[in-house]
N, C-alpha and C positions, 0 to 999 in steps of 0.2 A: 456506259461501263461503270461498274463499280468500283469505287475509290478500297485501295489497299485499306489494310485494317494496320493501325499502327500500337505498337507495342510500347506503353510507356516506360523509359531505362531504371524508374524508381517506382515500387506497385505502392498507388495510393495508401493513406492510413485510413483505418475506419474512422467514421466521424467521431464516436465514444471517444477515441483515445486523442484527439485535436482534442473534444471539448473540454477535456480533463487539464491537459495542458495549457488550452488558452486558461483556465480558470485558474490554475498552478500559477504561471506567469504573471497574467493581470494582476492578483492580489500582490504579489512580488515586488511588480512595475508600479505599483499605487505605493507601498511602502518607500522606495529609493524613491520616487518623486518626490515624496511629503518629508523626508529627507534630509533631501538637497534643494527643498525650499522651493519647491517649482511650483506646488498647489498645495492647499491646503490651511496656508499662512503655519504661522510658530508654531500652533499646537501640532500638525501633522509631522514634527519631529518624534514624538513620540505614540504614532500610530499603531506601531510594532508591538510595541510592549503593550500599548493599549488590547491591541487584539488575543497577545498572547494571553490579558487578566482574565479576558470576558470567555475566549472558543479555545484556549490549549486544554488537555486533558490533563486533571490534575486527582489522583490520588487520595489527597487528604478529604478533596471534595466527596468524592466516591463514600470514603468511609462512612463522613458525614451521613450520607444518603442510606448507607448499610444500617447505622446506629438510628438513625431515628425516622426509617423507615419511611422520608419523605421524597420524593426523585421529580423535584419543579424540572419544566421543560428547559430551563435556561441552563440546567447541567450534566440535564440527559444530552444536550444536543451537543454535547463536548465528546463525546463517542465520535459526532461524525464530521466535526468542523475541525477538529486537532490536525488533519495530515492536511490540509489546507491554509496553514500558519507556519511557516518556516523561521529559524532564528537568522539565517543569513543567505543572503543570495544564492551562495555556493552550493549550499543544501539544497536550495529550489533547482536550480540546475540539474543536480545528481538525480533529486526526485524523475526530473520532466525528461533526462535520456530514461532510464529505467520504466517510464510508463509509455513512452514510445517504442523501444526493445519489445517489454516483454507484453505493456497491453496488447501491440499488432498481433503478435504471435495467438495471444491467449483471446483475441476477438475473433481472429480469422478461425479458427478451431472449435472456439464454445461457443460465439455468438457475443453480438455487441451489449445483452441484459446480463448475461451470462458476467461475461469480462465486470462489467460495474459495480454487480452482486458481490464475484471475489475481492475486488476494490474496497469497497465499504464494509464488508462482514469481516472481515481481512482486517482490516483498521479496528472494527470493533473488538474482535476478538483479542488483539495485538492491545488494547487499553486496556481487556477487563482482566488479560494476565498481567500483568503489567502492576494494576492495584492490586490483585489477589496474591501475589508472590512476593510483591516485595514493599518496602515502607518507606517509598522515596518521595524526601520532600518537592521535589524539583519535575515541574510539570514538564509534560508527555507533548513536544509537538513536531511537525514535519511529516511528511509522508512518506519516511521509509517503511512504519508497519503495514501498509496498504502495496507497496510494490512485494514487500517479502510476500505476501500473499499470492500477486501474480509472477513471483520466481516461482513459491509452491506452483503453482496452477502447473508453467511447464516445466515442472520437474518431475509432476503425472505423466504428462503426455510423454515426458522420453523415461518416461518409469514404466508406459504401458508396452511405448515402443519397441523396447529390450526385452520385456517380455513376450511381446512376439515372434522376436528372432531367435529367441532361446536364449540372448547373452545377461552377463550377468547384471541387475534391477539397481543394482549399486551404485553403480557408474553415474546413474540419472541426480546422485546427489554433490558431485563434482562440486556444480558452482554452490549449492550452498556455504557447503565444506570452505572452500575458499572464503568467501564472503565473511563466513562468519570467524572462520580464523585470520583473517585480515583486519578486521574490525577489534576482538580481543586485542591484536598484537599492537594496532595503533592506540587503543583504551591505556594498554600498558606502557606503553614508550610516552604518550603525549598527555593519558588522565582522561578522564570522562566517564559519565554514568554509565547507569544499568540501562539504557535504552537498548541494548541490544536485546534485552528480556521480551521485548512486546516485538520489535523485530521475526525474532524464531517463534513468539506465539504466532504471529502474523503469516509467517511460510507457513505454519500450522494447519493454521485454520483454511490457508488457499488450498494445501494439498489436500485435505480432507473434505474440500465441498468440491474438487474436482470429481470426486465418488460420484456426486452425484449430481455436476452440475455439466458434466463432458456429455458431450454427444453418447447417446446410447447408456449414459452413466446408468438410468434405472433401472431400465433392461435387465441390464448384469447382475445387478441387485436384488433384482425379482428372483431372478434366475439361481441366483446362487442361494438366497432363503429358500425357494421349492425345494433343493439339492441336498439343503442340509433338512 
């Protein structure tokens, strides 16, 4: 007789969106180690800030890169190491619910290459506005412009969803709306930069490769060039 088939009470997470977060974490956990003196010896006190000189996104760099036309790998790869460096735990934290939230969602939907792509282009995109708008000395780190990109992703999916039902495509921007007037309001009660700029580049750029990175996304895009 065959054994029941059992329903697990919590639906597993895609592996992508563990690996992201063991990888979130770990770099996190190696910082407060080094710390609080537990490895590392003296110098791993200042491991953070070490990492913030070498992998945070920094702007002036960029310029640098613009003016004299030279882009060494050692600060191209600050595109994609920046949301991987956090300034304090708490951030790492907020990162690692947000890429469980909304990775699950945006894995089970687009695919686990899919999900990764908006993760990283998402990030990119989220640095090169970031340089290109604005002239902030104070480098770019953390990976909230990589999650605002998988908020974009599903803020497609319930932008396409309303438009199935007829209701109105609006609605699908809710949580940004919040998010990002949550963030201005604490900017101005408590201080803090322009990082919300690379932020909303970063939804940007997820909602915009949702076009074409969603299930059936090219399809529609074929479909609608023939049309017009």
């Amino acid at each position: 007789m065959s054994s029941p088939s059992h329903t697990p009470p919590v639906n597993p997470l895609p592996p992508v969106v563990v690996a992201l977060v063991l990888v979130l974490m770990g770099i996190e956990i190696v910082f407060m180690a080094g710390t609080k003196g537990l490895i590392g010896g003296p110098e791993a006190v200042g491991w953070r800030v070490a990492a913030i000189q070498k992998y945070a996104f920094s702007g002036d760099i960029f310029d640098w890169m613009v003016e004299t036309g030279r882009m060494p790998f050692e600060h191209l790869m600050r595109f994609v190491t920046y949301p991987f460096v956090s300034v304090t735990f708490t951030q790492t934290i907020f990162v690692c619910v947000f890429v469980l939230a909304m990775g699950k969602l945006v894995a089970e939907t687009f695919g686990a290459l899919a999900m990764l792509l908006i993760f990283v282009l998402s990030g990119i995109g989220g640095a090169l506005l970031y340089a290109l708008l604005l002239n902030e000395p104070y480098p770019l780190v953390g990976g909230f412009p990589p999650v605002y990109g998988l908020i974009g992703a599903f803020t497609y999916l319930l932008w396409r969803k309303l438009s199935l039902v007829g209701e109105n495509q609006a609605r699908a921007f809710t949580l940004i709306a919040f998010l990002m007037g949550a963030q201005l309001l604490f900017g101005l009660l408590f201080g803090g930069g322009l990082d919300w700029v690379a932020d909303l580049a970063g939804f940007a750029t997820g909602f915009g490769l949702s076009f074409f990175l969603a299930p059936g996304g090219w399809a529609r895009i074929r479909n609608r060039i023939r049309h017009d």
